[in-house]
C-alpha positions in Angstrom: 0.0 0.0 0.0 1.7 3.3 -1.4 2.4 6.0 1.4 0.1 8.7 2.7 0.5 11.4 -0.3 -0.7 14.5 2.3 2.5 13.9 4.4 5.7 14.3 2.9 8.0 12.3 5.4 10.5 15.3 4.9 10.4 18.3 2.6 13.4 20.1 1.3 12.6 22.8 3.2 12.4 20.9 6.3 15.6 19.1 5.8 17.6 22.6 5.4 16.4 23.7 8.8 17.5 20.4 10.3 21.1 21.1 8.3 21.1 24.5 9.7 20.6 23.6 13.2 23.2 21.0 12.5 25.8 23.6 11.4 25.1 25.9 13.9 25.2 23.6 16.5 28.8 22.0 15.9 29.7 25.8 15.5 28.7 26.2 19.0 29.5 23.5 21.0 32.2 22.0 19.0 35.7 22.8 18.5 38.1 24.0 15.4 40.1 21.0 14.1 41.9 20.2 11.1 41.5 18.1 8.5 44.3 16.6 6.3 43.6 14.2 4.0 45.8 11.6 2.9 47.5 11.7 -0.7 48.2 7.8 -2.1 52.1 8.9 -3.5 52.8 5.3 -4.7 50.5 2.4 -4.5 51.0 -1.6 -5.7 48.0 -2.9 -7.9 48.6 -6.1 -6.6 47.0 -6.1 -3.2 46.3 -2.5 -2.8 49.2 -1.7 -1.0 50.1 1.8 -0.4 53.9 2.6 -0.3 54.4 5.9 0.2 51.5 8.6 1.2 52.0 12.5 2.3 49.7 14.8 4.0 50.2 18.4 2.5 46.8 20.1 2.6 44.9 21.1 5.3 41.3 22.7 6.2 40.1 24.1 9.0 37.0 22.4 9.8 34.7 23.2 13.3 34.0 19.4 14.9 32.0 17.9 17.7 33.7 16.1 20.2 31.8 13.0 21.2 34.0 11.7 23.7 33.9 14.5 25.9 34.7 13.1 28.7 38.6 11.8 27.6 39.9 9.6 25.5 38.2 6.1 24.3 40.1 3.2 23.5 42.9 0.9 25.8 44.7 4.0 27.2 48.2 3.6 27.9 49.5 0.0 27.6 52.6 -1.2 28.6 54.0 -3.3 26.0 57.8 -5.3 25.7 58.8 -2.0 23.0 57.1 0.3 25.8 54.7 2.1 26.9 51.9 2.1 23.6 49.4 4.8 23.5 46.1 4.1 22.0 43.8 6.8 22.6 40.6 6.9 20.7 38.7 9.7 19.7 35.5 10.2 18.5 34.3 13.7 16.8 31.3 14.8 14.2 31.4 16.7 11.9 28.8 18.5 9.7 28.2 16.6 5.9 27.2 19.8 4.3 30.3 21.5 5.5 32.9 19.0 4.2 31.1 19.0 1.0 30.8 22.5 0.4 34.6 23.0 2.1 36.5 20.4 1.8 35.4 18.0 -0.9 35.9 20.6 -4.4 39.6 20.8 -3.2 40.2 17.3 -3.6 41.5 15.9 -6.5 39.8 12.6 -7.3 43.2 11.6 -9.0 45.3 12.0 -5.4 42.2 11.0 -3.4 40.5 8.7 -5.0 37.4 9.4 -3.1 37.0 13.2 -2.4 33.1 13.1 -1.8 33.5 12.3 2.1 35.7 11.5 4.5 38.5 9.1 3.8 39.7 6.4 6.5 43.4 6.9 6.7 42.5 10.9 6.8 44.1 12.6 9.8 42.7 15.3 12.2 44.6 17.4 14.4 43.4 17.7 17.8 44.5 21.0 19.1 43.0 20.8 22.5 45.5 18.1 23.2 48.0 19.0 20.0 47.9 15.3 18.9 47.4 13.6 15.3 44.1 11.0 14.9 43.9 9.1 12.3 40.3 8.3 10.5 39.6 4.8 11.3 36.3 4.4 10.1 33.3 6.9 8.7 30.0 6.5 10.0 27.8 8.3 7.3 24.0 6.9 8.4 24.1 7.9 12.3 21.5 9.7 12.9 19.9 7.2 10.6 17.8 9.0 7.7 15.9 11.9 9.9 13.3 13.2 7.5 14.8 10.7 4.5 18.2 12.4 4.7 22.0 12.3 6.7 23.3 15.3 7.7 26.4 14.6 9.7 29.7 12.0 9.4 31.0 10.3 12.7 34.8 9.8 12.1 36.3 7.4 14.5 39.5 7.9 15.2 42.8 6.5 16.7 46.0 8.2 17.9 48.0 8.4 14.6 51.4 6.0 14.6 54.0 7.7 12.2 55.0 5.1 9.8 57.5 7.5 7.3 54.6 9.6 6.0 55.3 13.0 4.8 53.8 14.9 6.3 54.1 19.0 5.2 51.0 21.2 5.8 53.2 24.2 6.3 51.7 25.0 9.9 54.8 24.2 11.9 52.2 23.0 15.0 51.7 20.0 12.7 54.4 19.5 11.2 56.8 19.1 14.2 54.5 16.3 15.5 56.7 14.1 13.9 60.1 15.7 13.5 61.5 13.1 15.8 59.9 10.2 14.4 60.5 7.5 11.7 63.9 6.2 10.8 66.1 8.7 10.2 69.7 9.0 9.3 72.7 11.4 9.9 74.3 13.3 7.2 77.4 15.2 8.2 77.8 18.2 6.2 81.3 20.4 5.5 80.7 24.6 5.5 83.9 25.2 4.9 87.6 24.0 4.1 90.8 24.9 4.6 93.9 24.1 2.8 96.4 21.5 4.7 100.4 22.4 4.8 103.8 20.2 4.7 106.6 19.9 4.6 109.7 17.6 3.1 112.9 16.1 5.4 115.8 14.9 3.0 118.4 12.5 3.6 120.6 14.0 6.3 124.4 15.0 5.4 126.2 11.7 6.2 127.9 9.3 4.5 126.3 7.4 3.2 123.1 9.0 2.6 121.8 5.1 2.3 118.2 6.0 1.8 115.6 3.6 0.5 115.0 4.6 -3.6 112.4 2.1 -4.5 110.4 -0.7 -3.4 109.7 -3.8 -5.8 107.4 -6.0 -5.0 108.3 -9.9 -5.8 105.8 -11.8 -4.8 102.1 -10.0 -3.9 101.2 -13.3 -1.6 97.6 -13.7 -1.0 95.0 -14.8 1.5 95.0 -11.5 3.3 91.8 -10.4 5.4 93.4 -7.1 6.5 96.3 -4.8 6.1 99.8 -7.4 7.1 102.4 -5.8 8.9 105.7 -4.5 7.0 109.1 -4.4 8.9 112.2 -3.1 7.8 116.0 -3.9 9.1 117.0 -0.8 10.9 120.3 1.3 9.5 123.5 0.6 11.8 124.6 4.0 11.3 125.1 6.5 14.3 123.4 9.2 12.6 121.1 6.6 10.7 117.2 7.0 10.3 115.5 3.5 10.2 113.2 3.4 7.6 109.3 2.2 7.5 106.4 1.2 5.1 102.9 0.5 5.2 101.3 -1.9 2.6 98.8 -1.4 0.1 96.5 -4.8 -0.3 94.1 -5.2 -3.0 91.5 -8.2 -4.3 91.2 -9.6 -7.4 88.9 -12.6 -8.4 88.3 -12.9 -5.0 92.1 -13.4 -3.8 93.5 -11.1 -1.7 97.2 -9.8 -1.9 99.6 -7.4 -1.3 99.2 -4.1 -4.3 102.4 -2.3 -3.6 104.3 -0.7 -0.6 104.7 2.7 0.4 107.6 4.5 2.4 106.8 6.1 5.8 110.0 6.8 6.1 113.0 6.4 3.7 115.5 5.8 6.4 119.5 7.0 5.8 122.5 5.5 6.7 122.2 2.5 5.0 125.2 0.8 3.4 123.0 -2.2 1.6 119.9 -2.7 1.1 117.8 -4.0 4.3 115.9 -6.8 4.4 111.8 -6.3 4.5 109.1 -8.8 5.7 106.0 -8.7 5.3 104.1 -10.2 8.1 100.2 -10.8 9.6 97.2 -9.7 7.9 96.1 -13.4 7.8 97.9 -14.0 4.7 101.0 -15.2 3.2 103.5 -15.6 0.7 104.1 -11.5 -0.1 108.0 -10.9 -1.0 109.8 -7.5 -1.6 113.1 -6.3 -1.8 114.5 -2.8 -2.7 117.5 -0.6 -4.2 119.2 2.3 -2.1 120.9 5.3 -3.0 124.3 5.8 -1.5 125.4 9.5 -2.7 122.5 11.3 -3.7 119.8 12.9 -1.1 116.1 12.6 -1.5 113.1 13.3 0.7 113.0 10.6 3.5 109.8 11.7 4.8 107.0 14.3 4.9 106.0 16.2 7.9 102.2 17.5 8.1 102.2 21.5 9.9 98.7 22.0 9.1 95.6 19.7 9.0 93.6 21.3 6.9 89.7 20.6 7.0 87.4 20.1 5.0 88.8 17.3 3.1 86.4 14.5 1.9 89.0 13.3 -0.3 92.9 12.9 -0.5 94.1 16.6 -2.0 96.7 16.9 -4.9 100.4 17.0 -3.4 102.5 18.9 -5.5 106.6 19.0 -4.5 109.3 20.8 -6.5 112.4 19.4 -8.1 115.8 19.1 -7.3 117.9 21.8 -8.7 119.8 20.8 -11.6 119.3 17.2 -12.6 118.0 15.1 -10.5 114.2 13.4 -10.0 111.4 14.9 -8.5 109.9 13.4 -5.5 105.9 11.7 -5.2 103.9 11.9 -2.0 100.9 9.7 -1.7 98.4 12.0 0.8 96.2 10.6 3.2 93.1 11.3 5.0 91.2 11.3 7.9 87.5 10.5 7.3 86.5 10.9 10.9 87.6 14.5 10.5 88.3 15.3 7.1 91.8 16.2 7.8 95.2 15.7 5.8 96.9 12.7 8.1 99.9 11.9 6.5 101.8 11.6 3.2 103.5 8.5 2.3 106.4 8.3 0.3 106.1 6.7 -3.3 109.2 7.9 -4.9 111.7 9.8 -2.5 113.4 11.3 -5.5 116.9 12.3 -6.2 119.6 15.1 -6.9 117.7 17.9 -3.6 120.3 20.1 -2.2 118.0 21.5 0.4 114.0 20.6 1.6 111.7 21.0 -1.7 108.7 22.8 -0.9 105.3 21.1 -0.9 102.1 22.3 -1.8 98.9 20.6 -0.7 95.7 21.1 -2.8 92.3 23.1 -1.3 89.4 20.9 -0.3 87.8 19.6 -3.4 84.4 21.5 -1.5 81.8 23.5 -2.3 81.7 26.6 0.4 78.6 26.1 2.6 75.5 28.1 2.1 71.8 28.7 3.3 70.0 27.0 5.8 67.9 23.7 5.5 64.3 23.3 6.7 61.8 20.9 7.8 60.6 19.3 5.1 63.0 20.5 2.5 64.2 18.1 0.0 67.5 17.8 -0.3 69.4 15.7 -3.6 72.9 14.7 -4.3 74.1 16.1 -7.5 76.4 13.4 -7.8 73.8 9.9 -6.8 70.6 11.7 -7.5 69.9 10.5 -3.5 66.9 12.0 -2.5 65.7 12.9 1.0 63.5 14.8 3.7 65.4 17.0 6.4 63.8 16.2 9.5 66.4 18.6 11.5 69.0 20.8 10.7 71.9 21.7 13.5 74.1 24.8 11.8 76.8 24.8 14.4 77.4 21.3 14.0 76.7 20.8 10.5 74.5 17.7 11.4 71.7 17.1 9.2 68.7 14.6 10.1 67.0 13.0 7.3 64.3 11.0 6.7 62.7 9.0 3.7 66.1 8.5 2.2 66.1 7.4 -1.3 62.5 6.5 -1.4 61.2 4.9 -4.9 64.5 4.8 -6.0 67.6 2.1 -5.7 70.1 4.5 -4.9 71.8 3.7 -1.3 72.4 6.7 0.1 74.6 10.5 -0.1 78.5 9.9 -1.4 81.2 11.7 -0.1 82.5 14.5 -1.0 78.9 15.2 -3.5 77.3 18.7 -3.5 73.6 18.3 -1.6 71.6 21.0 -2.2 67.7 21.7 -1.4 65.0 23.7 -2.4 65.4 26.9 0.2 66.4 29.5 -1.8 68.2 32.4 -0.1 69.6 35.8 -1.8 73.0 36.4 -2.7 73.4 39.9 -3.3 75.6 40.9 -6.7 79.6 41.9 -5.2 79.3 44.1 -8.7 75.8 46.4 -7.6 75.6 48.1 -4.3 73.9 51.1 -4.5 72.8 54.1 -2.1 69.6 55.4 -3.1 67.6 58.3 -1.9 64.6 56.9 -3.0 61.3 58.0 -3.1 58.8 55.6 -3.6 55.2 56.1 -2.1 53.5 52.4 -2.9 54.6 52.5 -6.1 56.9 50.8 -8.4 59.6 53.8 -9.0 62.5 54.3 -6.7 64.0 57.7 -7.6 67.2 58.4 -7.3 69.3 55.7 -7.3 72.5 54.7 -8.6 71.6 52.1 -11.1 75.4 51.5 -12.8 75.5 47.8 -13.3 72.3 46.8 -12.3 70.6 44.6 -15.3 66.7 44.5 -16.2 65.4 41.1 -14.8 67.4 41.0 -12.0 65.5 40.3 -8.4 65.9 43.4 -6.2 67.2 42.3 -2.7 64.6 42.8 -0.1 64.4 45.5 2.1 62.2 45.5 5.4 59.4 47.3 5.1 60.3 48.5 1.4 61.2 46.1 -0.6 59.3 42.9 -0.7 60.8 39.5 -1.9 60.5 38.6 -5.9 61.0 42.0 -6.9 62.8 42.7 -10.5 64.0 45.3 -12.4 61.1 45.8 -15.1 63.2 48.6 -16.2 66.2 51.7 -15.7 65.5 55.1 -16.3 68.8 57.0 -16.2 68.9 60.6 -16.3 70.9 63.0 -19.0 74.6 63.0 -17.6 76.7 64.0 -15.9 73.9 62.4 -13.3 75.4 59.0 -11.9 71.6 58.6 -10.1 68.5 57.5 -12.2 65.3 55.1 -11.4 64.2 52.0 -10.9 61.0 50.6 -12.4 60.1 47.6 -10.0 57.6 44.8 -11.1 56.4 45.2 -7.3 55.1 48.1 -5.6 57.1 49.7 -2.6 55.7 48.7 1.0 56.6 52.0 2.4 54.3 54.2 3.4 56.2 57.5 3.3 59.4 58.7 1.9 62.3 56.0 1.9 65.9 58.2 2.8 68.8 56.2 2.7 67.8 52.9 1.8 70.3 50.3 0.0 69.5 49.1 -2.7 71.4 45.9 -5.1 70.8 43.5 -7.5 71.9 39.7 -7.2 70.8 36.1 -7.8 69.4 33.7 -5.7 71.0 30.3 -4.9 70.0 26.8 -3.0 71.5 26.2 0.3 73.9 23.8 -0.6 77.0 21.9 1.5 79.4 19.3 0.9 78.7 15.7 2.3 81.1 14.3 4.9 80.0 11.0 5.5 76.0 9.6 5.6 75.3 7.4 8.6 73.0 5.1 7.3 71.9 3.7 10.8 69.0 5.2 12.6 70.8 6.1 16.3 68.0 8.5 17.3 65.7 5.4 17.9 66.4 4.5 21.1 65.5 0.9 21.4 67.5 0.0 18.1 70.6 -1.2 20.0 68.3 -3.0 22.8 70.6 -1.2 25.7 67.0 0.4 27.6 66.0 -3.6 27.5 69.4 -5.1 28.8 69.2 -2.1 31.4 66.2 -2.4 32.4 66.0 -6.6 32.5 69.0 -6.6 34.1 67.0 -4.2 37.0 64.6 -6.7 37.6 66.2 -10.5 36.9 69.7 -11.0 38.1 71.0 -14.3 36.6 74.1 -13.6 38.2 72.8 -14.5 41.6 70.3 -17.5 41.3 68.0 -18.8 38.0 64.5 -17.0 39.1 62.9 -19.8 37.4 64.4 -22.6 39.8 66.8 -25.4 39.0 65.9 -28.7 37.3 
């Protein structure tokens, strides 16, 4: 039997009041929120799987707080990683707002469903300044008042940071989960300086006896680290005993000695002296080598200055012996830890000096350090294409947190001694263009009276508080009759000043990405403090001592 035709069950007019109330309602008693919906940023077709997803929008969205009297859900659980917190909350929010709002903003393609509210959707509860995440969406509660729904219930649960990006650009959100997620350390180089040496020859006896080359007769093999190399000392009063270090190398999977290189050339010798080559878990490796009796050479290199800055070994450059004779070859070495010159080890001590050649170390192979990083930022390698997300930046320290390291990519991480560069852009000013300006410039886009000598059309105009704004360009230069030096600028921004701007500097330039020179890339996570298990161990060994008697009894 059809329905009564003289009662409408509902009438358009009826269900916008009941809207209205609605609206007005949560606007009253309910609290501002926002809502960030989740963008899919790579998903697997094969079981739905979503890889990678980033919150970057957000809307401010007024919100009804069901659970008013706390947090639902299990509370605070203690758990063997600790304590878990699994606060629920439970807010609703109106259907025409979101709609009207929210939903045109969102791109079905990012979305995939914009209409309504999306589980995996977060909502930042500023009463308590915590993320929830959308667990489910209850779209029929109240259930079809006057044939119509009027308001979602989103369920939510304390939000559990597994590498999302998350970049609304409201720092109050963002910094939710600075400190979460695996992140690595990239150590960063501002600035180098240049390392100085210096070169001991042979000293004036007779005879010089210092070592002149090293030959290598038999490279051995089996060796699982560096072996040992020892050198018969000189038997002369005023004799230097010499030293080497050895060089190993692998090659189809054997292991043997490469070459040898001098420490020390030694003097004093009167024959060759006998060399073994010892430990290193290997065997087998043979050398001999050739002295020069009359002649002086360099016998060793003496570092004055470290240097810093140095990701990789610098070119050492040493001048010849007067007359004939052969130039000497040092082999530099480094120290990662602190990207200092070490040492330099001898591979040809050279022949024919008179006197102490002078040495000249190479700069850093760096680019000077510039700009600041910020959350968020992304950050590449020009040299692996290594992308990443700064999670911190420390300036004094040049430390520099990252997160999502490499993501949808292969590549394993920053190289040494690559240029890594993100997208904060700061302003260099031009060294050719600074100018003095009287300027007068009421809100509008002329500045009279300044010196526009090398100053190019195009060109962004550095900022100036209250002035200048950031993004301005030369649109044009108006330059009086001579002799004049002064003329105008014609900006593609209006002044901010409100009266007449006296003695104001004004300059051209370019702007540039901060961008430093990588030191070494930690690719561990040691932020996470149960990822070397020493809070367990501590805290087990608190409360069971097995030391003392098995707790569990003796069978």
């Amino acid at each position: 039997m059809p329905l009564n035709p003289f009662f409408l069950q509902g009438s358009q007019g009826e269900q916008r009041l009941i809207q209205d109330l609605i609206n007005e309602q949560v606007q009253i008693y309910g609290i501002e929120v926002t809502y960030i919906p989740r963008k899919f940023v790579n998903k697997q077709t094969i079981i739905e799987e979503v890889q990678a997803s980033r919150f970057e929008d957000n809307f401010l969205l007024e919100a009804y707080v069901n659970t008013y009297e706390g947090y639902s859900g299990a509370g605070d659980v203690m758990t063997k990683f600790g304590v878990s917190l699994r606060d629920e909350l439970t807010v609703t929010i109106s259907k025409e707002r979101f709609e009207d709002f929210i939903a045109p903003f969102l791109d079905q393609l990012d979305f995939e469903l914009g209409s309504r509210p999306r589980e995996g959707d977060l909502i930042y509860f500023p009463l308590g300044q915590r993320l929830f995440e959308v667990k489910f969406v209850e779209h029929e509660k109240p259930f079809y008042q006057l044939q119509k729904n009027y308001v979602y219930e989103l369920q939510c649960e304390l939000f559990e940071y597994e590498d999302e990006i998350i970049d609304t650009s409201i720092d109050e959100i963002d910094t939710q989960v600075q400190d979460e997620g695996f992140i690595t350390t990239l150590e960063l180089v501002g600035s180098g300086t240049t390392a100085l040496a210096s070169a001991v020859i042979a000293p004036s006896i007779t005879p010089t006896g210092y070592i002149r080359s090293l030959t290598i007769l038999n490279d051995g093999s089996g060796y699982t680290s560096t072996p040992t190399v020892f050198i018969s000392t000189s038997r002369h009063v005023q004799g230097v005993n010499a030293s080497a270090v050895a060089i190993t190398t692998s090659i189809d999977g054997v292991h043997s000695v490469k070459e040898l290189l001098l420490t020390n050339a030694g003097a004093g010798y009167t024959q060759p002296p006998n060399i073994h080559i010892v430990g290193g878990g290997g065997s087998g490796a043979i050398a001999t080598c050739t002295i020069e009796k009359t002649q002086k050479g360099v016998i060793q290199f003496a570092v004055t200055g470290d240097g810093e800055g140095y990701v990789t070994p610098p070119t050492v450059t040493i001048s010849g012996p007067t007359g004939s004779g052969t130039t000497a070859v040092g082999v530099p070495v480094i120290d990662a830890s602190n990207g200092q010159l070490q040492s330099i080890r001898i591979k040809d001590p050279g022949q024919g000096y008179t006197s102490p050649p002078t040495v000249t170390i190479g700069p850093p192979d760096i680019v000077t350090g510039r700009g600041n990083f910020l959350l968020n930022d992304i950050v590449t390698g020009q040299t692996s294409g290594t992308q990443a997300r700064v999670k911190e930046w420390d300036a004094d320290t040049k430390i520099l947190k990252l997160s999502n390291v490499g993501i949808g990519t292969t590549t394993l991480g920053f190289l040494p001694g690559e240029e890594v560069r993100s997208t904060t852009v700061i302003y260099v000013p031009s060294p050719r263009v600074t100018t003095q300006s009287v300027a007068i410039g009421v809100n509008s886009t002329r500045f009279v009276g300044v010196e526009t000598s090398g100053m190019v059309i195009g060109e962004e105009i550095s900022p100036v508080d209250g002035v200048i704004s950031v993004g301005t360009t030369v649109l044009a230069l108006e330059s009086p009759v001579p002799p004049f030096i002064r003329g105008n600028i014609l900006m593609s921004r209006a002044s901010l000043n409100t009266s007449d701007a006296a003695t104001v500097t004004v300059s051209t330039g370019t702007t540039q990405l901060a961008s430093y020179t990588v030191k070494a890339h930690d690719t561990r996570d040691i932020y996470d403090s149960y990822s070397d298990n020493d809070e367990f161990e501590t805290e087990a060994d608190a409360i069971i001592d097995f030391a003392e008697s098995n707790p569990f009894g003796t069978f």
